[in-house]
C-alpha positions as a printed NumPy array, in Angstrom:
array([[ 34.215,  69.842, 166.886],
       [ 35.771,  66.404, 166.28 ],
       [ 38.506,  66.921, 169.242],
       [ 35.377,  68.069, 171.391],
       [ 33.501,  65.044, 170.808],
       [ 36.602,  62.794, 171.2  ],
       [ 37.271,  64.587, 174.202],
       [ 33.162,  63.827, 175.552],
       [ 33.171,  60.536, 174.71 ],
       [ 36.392,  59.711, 176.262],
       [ 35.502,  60.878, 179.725],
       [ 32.322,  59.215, 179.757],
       [ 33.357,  55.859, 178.746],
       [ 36.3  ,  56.241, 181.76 ],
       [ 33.697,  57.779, 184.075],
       [ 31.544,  54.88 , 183.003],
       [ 28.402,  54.038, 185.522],
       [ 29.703,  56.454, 188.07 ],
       [ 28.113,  59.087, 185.846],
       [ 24.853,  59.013, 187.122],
       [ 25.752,  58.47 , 191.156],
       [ 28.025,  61.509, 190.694],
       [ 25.621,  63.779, 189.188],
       [ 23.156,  62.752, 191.962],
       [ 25.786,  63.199, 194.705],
       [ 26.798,  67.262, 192.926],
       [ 23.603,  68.267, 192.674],
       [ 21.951,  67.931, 195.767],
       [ 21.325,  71.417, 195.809],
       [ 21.341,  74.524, 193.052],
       [ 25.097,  75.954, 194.302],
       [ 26.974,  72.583, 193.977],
       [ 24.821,  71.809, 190.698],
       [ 26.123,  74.906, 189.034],
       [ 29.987,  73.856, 190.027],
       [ 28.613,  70.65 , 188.936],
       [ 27.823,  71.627, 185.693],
       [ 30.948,  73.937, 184.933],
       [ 33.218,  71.321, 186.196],
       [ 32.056,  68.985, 183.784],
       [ 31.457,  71.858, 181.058],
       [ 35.257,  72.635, 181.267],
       [ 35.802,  68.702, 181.184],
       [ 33.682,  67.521, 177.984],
       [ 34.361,  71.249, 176.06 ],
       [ 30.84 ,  71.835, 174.843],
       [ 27.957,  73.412, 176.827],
       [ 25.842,  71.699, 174.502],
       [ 27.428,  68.681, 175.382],
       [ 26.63 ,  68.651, 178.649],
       [ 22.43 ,  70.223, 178.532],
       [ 21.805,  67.771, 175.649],
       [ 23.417,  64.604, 178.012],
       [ 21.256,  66.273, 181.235],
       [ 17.945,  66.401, 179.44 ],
       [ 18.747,  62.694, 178.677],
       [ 19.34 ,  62.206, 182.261],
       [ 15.663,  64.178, 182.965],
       [ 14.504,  62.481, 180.466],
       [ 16.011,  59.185, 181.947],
       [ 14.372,  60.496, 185.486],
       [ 18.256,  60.409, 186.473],
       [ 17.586,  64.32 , 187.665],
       [ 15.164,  66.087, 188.776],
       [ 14.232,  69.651, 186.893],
       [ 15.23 ,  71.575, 189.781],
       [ 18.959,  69.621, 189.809],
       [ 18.666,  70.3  , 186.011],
       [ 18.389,  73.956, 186.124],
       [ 21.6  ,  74.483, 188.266],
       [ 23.518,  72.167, 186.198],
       [ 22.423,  74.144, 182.77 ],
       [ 23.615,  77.194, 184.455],
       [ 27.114,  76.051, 185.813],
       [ 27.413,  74.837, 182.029],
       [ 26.98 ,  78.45 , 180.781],
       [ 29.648,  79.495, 183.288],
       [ 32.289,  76.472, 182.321],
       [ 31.607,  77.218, 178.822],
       [ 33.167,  80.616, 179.118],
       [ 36.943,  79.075, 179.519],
       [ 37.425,  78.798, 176.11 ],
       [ 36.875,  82.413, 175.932],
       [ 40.144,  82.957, 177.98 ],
       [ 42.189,  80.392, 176.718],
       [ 41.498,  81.927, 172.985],
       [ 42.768,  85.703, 174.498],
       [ 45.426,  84.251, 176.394],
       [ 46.847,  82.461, 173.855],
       [ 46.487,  86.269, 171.813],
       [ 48.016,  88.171, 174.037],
       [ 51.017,  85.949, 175.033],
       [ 51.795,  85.37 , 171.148],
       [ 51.766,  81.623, 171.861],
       [ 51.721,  78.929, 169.318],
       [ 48.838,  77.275, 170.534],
       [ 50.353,  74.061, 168.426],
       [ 53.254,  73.626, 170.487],
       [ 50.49 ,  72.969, 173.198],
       [ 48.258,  70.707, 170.629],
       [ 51.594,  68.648, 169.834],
       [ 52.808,  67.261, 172.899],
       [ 49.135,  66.906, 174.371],
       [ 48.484,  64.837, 171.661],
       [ 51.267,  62.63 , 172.355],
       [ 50.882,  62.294, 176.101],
       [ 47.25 ,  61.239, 175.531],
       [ 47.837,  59.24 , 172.512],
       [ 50.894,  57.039, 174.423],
       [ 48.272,  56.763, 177.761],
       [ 45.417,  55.406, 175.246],
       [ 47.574,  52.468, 173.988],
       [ 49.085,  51.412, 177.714],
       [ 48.082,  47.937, 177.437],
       [ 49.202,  47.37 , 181.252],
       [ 47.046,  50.095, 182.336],
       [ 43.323,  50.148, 182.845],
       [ 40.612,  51.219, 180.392],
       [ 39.345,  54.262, 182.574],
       [ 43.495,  55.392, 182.058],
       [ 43.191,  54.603, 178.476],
       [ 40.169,  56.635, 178.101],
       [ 41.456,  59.49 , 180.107],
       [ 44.228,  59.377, 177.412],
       [ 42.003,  59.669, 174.227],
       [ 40.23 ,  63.07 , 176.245],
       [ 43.861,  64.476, 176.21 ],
       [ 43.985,  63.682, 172.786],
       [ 40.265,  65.084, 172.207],
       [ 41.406,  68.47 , 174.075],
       [ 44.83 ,  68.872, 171.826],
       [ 42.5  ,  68.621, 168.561],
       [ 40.762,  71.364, 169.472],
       [ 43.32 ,  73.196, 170.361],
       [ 44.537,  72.471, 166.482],
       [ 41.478,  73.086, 165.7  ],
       [ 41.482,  76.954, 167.517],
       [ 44.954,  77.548, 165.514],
       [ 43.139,  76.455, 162.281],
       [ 40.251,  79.119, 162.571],
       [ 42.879,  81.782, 163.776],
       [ 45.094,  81.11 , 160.289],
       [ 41.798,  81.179, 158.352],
       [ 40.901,  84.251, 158.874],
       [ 41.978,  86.934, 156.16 ],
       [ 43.816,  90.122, 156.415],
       [ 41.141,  92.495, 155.748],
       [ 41.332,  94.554, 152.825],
       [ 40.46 ,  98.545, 152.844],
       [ 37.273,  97.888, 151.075],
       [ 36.313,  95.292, 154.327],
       [ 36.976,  97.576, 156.682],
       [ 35.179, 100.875, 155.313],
       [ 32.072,  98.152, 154.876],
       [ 32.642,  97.528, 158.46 ],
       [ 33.163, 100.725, 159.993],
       [ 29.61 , 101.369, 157.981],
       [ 27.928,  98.875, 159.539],
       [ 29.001, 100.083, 162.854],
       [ 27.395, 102.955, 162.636],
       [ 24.412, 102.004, 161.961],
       [ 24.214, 102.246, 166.303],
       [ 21.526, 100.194, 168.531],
       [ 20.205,  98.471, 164.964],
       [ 23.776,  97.192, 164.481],
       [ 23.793,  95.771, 168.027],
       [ 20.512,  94.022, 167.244],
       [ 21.699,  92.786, 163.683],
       [ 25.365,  91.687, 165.152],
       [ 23.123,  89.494, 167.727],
       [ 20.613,  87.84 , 165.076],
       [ 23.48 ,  87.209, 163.16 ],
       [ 25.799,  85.923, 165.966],
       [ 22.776,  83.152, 166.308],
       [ 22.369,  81.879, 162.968],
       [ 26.159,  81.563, 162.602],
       [ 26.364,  79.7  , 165.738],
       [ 23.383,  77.286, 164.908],
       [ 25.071,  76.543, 161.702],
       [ 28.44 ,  75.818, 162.951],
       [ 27.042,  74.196, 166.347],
       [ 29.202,  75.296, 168.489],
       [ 29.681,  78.806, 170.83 ],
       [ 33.09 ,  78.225, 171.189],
       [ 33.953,  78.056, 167.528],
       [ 32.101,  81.334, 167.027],
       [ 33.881,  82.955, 170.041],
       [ 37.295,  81.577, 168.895],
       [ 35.996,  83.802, 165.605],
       [ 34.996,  86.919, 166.879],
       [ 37.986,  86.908, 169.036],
       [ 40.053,  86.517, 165.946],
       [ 38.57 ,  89.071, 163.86 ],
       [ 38.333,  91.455, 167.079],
       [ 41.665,  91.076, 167.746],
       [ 42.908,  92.135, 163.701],
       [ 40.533,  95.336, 163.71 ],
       [ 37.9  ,  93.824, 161.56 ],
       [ 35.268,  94.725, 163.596],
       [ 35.265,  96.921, 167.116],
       [ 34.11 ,  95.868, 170.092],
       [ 30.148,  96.886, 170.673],
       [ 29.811,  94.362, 167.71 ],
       [ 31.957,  91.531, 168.79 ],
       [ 29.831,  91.905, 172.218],
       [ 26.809,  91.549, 170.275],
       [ 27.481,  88.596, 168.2  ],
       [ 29.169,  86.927, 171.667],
       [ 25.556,  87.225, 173.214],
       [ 23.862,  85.744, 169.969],
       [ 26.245,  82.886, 170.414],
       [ 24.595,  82.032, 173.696],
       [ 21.235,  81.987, 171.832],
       [ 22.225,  80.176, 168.988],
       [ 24.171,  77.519, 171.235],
       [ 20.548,  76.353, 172.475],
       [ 19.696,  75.077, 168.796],
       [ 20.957,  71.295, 170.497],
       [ 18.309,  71.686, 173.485],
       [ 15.639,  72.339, 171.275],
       [ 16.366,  69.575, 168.737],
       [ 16.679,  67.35 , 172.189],
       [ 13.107,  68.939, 173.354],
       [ 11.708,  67.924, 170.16 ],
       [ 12.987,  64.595, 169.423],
       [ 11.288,  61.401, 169.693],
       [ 10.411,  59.8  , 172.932],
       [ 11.341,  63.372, 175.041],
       [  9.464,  63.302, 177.85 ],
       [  7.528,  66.251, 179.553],
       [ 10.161,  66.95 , 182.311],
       [ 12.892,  66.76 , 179.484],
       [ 11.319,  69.474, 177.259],
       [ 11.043,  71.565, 180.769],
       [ 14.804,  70.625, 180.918],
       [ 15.627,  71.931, 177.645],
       [ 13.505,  75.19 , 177.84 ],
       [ 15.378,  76.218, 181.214],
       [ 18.043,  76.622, 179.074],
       [ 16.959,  78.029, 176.329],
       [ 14.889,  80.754, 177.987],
       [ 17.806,  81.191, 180.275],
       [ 20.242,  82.184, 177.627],
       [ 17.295,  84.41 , 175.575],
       [ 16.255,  85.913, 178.378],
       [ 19.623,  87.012, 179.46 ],
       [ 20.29 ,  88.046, 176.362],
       [ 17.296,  90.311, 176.459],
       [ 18.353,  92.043, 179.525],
       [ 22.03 ,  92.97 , 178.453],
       [ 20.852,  94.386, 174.769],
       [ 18.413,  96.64 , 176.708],
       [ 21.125,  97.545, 178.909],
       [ 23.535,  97.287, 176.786],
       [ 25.998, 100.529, 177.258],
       [ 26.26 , 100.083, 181.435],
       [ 26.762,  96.628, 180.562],
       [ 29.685,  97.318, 178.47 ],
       [ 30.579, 100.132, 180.937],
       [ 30.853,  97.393, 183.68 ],
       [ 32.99 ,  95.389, 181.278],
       [ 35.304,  98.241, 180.597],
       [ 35.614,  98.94 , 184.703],
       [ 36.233,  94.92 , 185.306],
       [ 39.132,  94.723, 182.556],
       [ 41.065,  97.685, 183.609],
       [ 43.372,  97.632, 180.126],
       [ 42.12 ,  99.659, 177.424],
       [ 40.477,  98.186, 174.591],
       [ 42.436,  97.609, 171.921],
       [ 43.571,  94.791, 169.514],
       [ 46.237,  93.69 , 172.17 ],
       [ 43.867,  93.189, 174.876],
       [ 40.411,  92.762, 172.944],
       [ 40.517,  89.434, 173.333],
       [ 40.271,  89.566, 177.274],
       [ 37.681,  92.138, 176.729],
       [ 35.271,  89.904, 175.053],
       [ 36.083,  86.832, 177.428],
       [ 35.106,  88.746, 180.536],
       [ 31.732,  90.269, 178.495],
       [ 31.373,  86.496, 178.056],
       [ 31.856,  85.448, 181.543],
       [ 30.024,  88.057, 183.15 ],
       [ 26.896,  87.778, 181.197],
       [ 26.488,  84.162, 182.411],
       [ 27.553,  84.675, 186.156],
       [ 25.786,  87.532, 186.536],
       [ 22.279,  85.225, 184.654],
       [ 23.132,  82.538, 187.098],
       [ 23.568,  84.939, 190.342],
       [ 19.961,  86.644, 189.169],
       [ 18.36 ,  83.385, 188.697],
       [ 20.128,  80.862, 191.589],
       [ 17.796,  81.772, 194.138],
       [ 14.693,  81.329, 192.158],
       [ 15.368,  78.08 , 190.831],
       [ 12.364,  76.439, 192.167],
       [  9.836,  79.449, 191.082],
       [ 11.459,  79.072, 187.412],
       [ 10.853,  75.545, 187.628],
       [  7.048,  75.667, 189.105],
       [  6.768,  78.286, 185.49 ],
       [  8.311,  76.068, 183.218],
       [  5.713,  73.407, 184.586],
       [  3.073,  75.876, 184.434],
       [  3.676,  76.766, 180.56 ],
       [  4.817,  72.913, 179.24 ],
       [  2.104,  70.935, 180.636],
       [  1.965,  66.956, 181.012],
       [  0.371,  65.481, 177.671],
       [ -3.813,  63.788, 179.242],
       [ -2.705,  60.75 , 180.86 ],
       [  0.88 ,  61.021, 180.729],
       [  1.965,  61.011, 184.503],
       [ -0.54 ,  58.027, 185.066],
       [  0.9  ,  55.902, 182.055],
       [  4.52 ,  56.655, 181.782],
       [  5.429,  54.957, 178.009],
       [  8.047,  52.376, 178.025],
       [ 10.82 ,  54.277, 176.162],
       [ 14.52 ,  53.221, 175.471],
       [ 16.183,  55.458, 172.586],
       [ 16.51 ,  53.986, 169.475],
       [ 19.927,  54.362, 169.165],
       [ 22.616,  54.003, 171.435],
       [ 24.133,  57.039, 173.483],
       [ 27.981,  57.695, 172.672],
       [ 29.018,  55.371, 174.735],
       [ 28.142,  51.923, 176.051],
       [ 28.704,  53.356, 179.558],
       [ 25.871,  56.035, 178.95 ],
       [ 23.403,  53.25 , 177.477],
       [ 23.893,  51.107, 180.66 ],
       [ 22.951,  53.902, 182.549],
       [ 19.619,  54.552, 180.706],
       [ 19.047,  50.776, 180.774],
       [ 19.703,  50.426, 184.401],
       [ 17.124,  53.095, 184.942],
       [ 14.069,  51.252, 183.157],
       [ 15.411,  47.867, 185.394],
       [ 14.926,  49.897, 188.547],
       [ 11.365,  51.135, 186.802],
       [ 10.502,  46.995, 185.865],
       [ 11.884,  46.364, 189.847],
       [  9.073,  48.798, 190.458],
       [  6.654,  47.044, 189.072],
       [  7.268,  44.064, 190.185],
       [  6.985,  45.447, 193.774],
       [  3.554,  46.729, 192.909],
       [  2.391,  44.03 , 190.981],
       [  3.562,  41.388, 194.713],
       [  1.866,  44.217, 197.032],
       [ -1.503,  43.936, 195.108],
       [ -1.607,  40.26 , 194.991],
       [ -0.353,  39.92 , 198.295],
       [ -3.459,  42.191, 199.551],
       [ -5.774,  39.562, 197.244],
       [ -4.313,  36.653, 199.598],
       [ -4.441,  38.634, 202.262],
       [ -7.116,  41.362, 203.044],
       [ -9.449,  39.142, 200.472],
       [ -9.208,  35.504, 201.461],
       [ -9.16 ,  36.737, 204.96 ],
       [-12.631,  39.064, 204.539],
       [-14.467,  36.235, 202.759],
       [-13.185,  33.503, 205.159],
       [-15.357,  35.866, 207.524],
       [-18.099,  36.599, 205.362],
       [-20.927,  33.616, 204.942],
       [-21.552,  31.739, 202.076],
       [-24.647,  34.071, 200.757],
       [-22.57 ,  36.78 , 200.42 ],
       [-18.855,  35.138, 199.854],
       [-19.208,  35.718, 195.917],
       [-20.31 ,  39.253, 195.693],
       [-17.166,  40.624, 194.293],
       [-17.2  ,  39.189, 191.137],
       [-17.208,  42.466, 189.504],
       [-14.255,  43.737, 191.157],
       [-12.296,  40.125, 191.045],
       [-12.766,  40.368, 186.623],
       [-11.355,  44.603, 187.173],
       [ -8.367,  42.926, 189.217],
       [ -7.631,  40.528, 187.175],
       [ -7.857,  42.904, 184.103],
       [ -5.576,  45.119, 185.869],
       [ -2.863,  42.614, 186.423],
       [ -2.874,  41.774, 182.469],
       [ -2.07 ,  45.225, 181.795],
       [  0.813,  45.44 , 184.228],
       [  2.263,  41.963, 182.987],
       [  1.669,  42.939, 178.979],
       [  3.677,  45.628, 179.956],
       [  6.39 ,  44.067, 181.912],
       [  6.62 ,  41.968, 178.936],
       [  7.614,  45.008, 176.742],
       [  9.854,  46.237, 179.122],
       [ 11.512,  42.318, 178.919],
       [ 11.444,  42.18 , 175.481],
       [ 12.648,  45.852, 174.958],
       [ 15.293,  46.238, 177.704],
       [ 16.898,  42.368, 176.237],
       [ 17.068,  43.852, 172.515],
       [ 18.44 ,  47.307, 173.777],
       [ 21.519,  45.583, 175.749],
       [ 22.262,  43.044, 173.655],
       [ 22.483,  46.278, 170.882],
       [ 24.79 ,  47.629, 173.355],
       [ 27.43 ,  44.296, 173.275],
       [ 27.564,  45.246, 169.715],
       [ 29.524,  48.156, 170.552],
       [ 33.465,  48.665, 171.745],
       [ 33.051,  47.096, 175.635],
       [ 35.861,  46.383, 177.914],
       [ 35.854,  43.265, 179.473],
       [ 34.413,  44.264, 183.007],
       [ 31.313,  46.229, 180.702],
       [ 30.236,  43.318, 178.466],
       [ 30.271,  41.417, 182.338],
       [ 27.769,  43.973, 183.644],
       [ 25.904,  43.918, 180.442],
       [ 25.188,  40.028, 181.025],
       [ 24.338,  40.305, 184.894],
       [ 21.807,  43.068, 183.544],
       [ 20.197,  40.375, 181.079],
       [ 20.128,  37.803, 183.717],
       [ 18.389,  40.184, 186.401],
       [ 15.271,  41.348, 183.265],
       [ 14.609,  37.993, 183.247],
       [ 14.326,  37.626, 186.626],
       [ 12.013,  40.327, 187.203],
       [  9.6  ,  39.347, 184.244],
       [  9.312,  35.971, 185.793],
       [  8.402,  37.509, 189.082],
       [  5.816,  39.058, 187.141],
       [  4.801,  36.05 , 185.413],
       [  4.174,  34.398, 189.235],
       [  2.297,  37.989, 190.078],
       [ -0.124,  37.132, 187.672],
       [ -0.519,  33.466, 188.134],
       [ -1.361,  34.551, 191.734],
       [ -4.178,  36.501, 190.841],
       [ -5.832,  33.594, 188.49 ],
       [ -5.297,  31.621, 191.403],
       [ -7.673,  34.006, 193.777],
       [ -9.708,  34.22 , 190.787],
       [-10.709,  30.533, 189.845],
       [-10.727,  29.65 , 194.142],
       [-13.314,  33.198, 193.771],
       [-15.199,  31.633, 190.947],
       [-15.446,  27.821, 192.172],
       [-16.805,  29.095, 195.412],
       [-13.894,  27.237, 196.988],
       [-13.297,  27.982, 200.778],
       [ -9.533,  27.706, 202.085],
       [ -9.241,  26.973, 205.989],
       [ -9.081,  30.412, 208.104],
       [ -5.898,  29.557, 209.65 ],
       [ -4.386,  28.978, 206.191],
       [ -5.476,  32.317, 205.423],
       [ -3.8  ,  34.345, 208.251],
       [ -0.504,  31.975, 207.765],
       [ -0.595,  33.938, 204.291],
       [  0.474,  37.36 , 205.694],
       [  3.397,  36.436, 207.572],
       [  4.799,  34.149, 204.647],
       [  4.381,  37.137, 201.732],
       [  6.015,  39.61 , 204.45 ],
       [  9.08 ,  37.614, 204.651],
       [  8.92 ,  37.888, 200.464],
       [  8.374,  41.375, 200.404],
       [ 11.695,  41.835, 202.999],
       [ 13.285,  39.991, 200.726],
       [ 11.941,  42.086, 197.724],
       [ 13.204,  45.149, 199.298],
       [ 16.278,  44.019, 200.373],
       [ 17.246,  43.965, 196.569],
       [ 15.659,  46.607, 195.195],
       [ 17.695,  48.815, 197.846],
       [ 21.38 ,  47.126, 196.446],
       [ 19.673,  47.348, 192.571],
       [ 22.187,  49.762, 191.753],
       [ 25.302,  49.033, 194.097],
       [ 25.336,  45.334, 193.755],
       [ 26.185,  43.221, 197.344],
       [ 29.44 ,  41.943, 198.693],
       [ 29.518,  38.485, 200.079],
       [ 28.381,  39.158, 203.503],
       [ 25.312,  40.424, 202.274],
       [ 24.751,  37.455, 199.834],
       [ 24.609,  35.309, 203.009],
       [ 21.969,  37.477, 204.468],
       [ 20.565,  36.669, 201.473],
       [ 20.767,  32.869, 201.268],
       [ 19.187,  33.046, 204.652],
       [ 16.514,  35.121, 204.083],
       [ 15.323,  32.107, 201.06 ],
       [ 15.638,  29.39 , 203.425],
       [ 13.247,  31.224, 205.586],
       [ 10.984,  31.28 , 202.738],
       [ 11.842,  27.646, 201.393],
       [ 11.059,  26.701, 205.167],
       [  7.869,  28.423, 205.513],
       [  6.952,  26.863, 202.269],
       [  7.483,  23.231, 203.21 ],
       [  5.482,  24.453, 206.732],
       [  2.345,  25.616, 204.776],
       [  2.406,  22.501, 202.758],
       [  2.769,  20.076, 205.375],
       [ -0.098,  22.156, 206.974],
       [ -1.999,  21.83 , 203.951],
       [ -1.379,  17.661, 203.579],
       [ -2.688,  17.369, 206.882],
       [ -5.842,  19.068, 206.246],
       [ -6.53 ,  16.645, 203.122],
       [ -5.89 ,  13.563, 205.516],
       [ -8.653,  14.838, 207.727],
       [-11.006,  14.973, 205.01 ],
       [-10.456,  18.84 , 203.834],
       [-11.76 ,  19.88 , 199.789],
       [ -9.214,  18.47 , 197.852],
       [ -9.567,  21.036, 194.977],
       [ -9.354,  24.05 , 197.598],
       [ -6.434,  22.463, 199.245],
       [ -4.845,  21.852, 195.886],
       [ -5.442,  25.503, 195.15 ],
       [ -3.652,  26.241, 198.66 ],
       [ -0.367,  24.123, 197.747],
       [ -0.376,  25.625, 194.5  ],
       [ -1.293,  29.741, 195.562],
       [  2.048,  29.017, 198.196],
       [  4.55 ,  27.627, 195.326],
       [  4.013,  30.897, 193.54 ],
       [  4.702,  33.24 , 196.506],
       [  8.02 ,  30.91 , 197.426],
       [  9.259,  30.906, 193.535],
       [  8.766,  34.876, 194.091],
       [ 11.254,  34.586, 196.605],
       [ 13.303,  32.439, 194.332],
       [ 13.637,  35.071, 191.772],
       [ 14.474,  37.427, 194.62 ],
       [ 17.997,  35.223, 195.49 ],
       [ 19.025,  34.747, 191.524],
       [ 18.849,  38.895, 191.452],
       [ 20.778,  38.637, 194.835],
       [ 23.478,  36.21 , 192.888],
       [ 23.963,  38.542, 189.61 ],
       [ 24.356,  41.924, 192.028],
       [ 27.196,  39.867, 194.048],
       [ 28.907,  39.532, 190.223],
       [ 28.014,  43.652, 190.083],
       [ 31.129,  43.918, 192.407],
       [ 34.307,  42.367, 192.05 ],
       [ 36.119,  39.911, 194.521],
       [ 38.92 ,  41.518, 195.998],
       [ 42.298,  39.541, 195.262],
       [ 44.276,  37.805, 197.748],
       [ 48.082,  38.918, 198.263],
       [ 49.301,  35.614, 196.825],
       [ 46.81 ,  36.26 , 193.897],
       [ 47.6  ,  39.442, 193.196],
       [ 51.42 ,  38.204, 193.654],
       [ 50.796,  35.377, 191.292],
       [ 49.171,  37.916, 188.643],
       [ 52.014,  40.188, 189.061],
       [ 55.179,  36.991, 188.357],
       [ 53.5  ,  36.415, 184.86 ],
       [ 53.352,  39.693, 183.812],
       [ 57.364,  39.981, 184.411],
       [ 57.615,  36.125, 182.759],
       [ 55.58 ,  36.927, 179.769],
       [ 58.427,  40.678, 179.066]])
């Protein structure tokens, strides 16, 4: 268990960020999510791993259900390796430490290569991950005991007993994986014991398919924890009703099942060859669960949203949730932090649109209207304004809560190029919650020019809508490069696109100035000059994001540089 969570840990810290992209890239559809989720089953070593990490990606809003389901059943399939790496290593007679050993050393000398990067080192501590549980598999095979003759009449009693020892063998092939927490380790078992005549092999088959239920104990404690969403408890329940369910089916068919086994494996069952027995009962049951289920992946999701319904409200108003504690790596907790920036860019996007349609559609319908009738949206100005509190109380959590949860993460082991992307994610939260902050000050704005019974020019007005377009380009130009960061091309494309802004600014303001020489309200045009410096600082915010996502990727070195670097390497050996 400890080599399989070295071995998890190891290849998400060197997969790092990528994590998420990849996952989005392998499972645009159900096929490549279920080679999606095998691949990285056979990878991390742990089924459980890998469903307990994707309903924190559902959970995350990373994946979708439907990408979830495919994923949970490729995990099912690359679970079953271990199965035939266990009856390999019996039937060959191989030490499986002479493997462990020299594994152990290859990964351990690649984790300390100072020269080398920290995705290699990484990659190094997996190998070193994947030897300990290969010591580990050695371990349970030495533990277990020649049986005695008194063991093996109790045995051959039990298996008797018929289709109530096939139902016992599976109950207790559950509990006995829940407790150890893992399917592997109780396959590794039941392989072992198979394999010295303890027990024969309708029961071995039994407890194999209560290992796939009892494997699903980590989904449910996921399903149930604190802060789960309602698409991550669908998440968790695909796989838990995928593995009971399919379990169902093969203990009601349980002799043609076995038959089909037995025609697969052409070798006769016995201790030799047990072992290859069991691993193709293993693999079959979740190939053949994955080929019955692949092409109704969307009807099982539309039922699992049928029977786990949102909690009142919930869609409407999502939470702000970051975990309490830190994922396994600081890779993983960027991930779920970058996911609630992209929810606060969001915001902020909605929070500009609705104040830009109160400078807008607003000014511009009572510039029209006359002055009988110019205040009779009172009601509705106190229900916006009551509206944008909410969303800026809000984006203030999300400031306060994102800035606690990544400094936590700077607490943990970070290479350099980490704790770099760490402070670039900082800088751009505060960004956004000063956007916010001008959102809002907008909207008091309308307000108090609403309330005063202040009257801005018409042409002022309609100059309005042209000035918060070229902000909300510039808005969506970053939120589309949130994730990717820009090169220095773009960042020039961005420096222009705030000059545009800064110009239009000082345009609307000399505008403005000329209207109070010619005798205009003071206190509306005041208003005016004021309303305009909170769009442009808007835009302002929108170029300091631009700067930190230029820092997101990393200036490509010049031959003499990277010469330069190179000559002090060989001067300092």
């Amino acid at each position: 268990m400890y080599g399989m969570e070295r071995s998890s840990e190891s290849i998400q810290r060197a997969a790092g960020e990528r994590l998420q992209s990849t996952l989005n890239m392998m499972t645009k559809n159900s096929i490549v999510g279920v080679l999606t989720g095998a691949i990285v089953t056979i990878l991390v070593q742990s089924s459980s791993a890998t469903t307990v990490m994707l309903i924190t990606f559902v959970n995350a809003g990373l994946l979708s259900l439907t990408q979830a389901i495919g994923v949970i059943m490729g995990a099912n399939i690359g679970t079953t390796l271990t199965g035939w790496i266990i009856a390999a290593v019996g039937i060959a007679k191989f030490s499986i430490i002479s493997l462990a050993v020299p594994l152990f050393g290859i990964g351990f000398f690649m984790s300390i290569a100072k020269r080398k990067s920290d995705s290699f080192r990484s990659y190094g501590n997996a190998i070193m991950g994947l030897a300990f549980i290969f010591l580990g598999l050695d371990f349970i095979e030495r533990a277990i005991p020649t049986p005695s003759a008194s063991a093996l009449l109790f045995l051959q009693n039990f298996s008797k007993l018929g289709y109530g020892a096939i139902l016992i063998s599976v109950l207790v092939g559950t509990v006995f994986t829940m407790l150890v927490n893992a399917s592997s380790a109780t396959l590794a078992i039941v392989i072992a014991m198979a394999s010295q005549g303890i027990i024969d092999f309708n029961i071995a088959a039994a407890l194999t398919l209560g290992a796939n239920i009892g494997t699903t104990l980590d989904a449910f404690l996921a399903s149930i924890s604190t802060g789960t969403n309602t698409n991550a408890r669908r998440a968790a329940w695909a796989h838990i009703l995928f593995n009971v369910l399919g379990t169902v089916w093969v203990v009601i068919l349980f002799k043609p099942f076995i038959s089909l086994v037995d025609w697969v494996v052409p070798s006769p069952i016995e201790p030799k060859s047990i072992g290859v027995h069991i691993a193709m009962l293993h693999t079959l049951f979740n190939t053949l669960n994955t080929l019955l289920l692949l092409p109704f992946v969307r009807q099982y999701a539309s039922f699992l949203e049928r029977i786990i319904k949102e909690k009142p409200g919930e869609a409407e108003l999502r939470t702000f949730y970051l975990p309490k504690t830190l994922m396994a790596t600081p890779e993983l907790s960027l991930i779920r932090a970058r996911k609630e920036i992209s929810e606060m860019v969001v915001l902020a996007r909605t929070m500009f649109d609705r104040s830009r349609s109160l400078f807008t559609e607003k000014l511009t319908n009572e510039s029209k209207a006359s002055p009988d009738t110019a205040n009779t949206t009172s009601i509705d100005m106190d229900a916006e304004i009551e509206w944008f509190i909410a969303k800026e109380n809000y984006a203030d959590s999300m400031h306060e809560g994102l800035t606690k949860y990544l400094l936590s993460i700077t607490s943990m082991d970070l290479s350099e190029r980490t704790r770099e992307r760490v402070n670039i994610k900082l800088r751009i939260v505060s960004e956004l919650e000063n956007m916010t902050d001008e959102c809002l000050s907008i909207a008091f704005i309308i307000k108090k020019k609403h309330d005063k019974k202040l009257e801005f020019d018409p042409e002022s007005v309609a100059a309005l809508d042209p000035f918060g377009e070229l902000v909300d380009e510039f808005l969506d130009f970053i939120a589309e490069r949130l994730n990717v960061g820009i090169n220095q091309e773009e960042l020039k494309i961005a420096s222009e696109m705030e000059d545009r802004i800064d110009d239009y600014k000082r345009r609307l303001k000399k505008t403005a100035r000329y209207r109070l020489d010619r005798g205009a309200d003071v206190r509306a045009e005041l208003l005016y000059i004021d309303l305009i410096r909170h769009i442009e600082k808007i835009g302002d915010c929108a170029y300091a994001i631009a700067e930190e996502l230029r820092n997101l990727i990393p200036e490509p070195k010049s031959s003499y540089q990277s010469y330069r670097d190179q000559e002090t390497k060989v001067q300092s050996t």
